[in-house]
N, C-alpha and C positions, 0 to 999 in steps of 0.2 A: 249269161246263158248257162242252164246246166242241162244237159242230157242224161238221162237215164235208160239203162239198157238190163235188161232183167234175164234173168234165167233161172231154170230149174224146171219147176213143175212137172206134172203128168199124172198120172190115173196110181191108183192106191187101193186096199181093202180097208173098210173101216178098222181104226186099230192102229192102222200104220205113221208112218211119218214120211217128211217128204222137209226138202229145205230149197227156199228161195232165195237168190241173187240180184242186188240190183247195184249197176257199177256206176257211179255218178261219174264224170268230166264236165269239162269246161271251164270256163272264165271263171263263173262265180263259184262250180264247187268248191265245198267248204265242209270241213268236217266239223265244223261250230254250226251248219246249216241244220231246220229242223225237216224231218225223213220222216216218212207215214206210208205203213201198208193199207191199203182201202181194199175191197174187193166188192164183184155184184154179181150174181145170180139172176138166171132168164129170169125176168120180168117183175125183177125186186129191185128198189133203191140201193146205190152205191154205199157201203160200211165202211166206215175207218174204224182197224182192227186194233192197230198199238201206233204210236208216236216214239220218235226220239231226237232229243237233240243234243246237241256238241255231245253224243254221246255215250250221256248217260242219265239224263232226264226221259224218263219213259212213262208213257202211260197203256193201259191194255183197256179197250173192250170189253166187258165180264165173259160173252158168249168165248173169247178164247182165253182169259186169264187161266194161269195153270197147264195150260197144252201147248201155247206158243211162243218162242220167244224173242226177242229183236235184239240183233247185237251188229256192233260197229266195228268194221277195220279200215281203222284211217290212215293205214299206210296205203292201203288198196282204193279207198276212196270204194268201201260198200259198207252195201249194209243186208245186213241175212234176217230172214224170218224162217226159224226153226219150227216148224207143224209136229204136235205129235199127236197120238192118240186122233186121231184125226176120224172125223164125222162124216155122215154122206152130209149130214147139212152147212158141212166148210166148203162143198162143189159150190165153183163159183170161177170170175176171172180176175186174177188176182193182181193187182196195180204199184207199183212205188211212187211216191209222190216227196217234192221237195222245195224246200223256198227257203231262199235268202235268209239268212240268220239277223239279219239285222230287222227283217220283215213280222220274221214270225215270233220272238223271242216275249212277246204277251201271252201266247198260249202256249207255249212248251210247260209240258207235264202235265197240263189243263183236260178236261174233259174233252174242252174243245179245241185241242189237237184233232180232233177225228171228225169234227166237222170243218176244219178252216178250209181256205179256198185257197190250197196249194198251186204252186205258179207252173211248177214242172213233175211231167208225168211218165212214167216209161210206157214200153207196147202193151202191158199186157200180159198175161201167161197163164192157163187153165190149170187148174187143179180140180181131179175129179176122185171123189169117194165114193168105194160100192159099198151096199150095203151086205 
């Protein structure tokens, strides 16, 4: 079991930046585990933004390549998504997502990191851009 518990977020002017938190625990966390920001927008399908694993195998989204970026502290057992330059079209609610590394270790750094069907998800956390 791994639990993910997120924070950060909140409202922005476009331009701005904004940085999310998500702190794994549990049994299976694991900083060999693969980690994925997703996010979704009223009435749009759920995005996976970037992927990473044990790390430092990443992949990005083009829509944020260059403006966001995903980094690991595995003393802490998190992982941060750095927002910059941030869009009104990055409003949306923003997810961490995680699985067992022995699970995922086929599509780490893969396109399809941002589509896999990750096992554990944290609450949630809004990020909103004005224009």
């Amino acid at each position: 079991q791994v639990q993910l518990v997120q924070s950060g977020g909140g409202s922005v002017p476009a331009g701005g930046s904004l940085r999310l938190s998500c702190v794994a625990s549990g049994k299976s966390a694991s900083s060999s585990n693969c980690m994925a920001w997703f996010r979704q927008a009223p009435g749009k399908e759920r995005e996976g933004i970037v992927s990473i694993h044990a790390g430092t195998s990443t992949y990005y989204n083009d829509s944020v390549k260059g403006r966001f970026a995903i980094s690991q502290d595995n003393a802490k057992n998190t992982v941060y998504l750095q927002m910059n330059s941030l869009k009104p079209e990055d409003t949306a609610m923003y997810y961490c997502a995680a699985d067992p590394y022995y699970e995922c270790t086929s599509v780490a750094g893969t396109p399809s990191a941002l589509t896999y069907d990750y096992k554990y998800w944290g609450q949630g956390t809004q990020v909103t851009v004005s224009s």
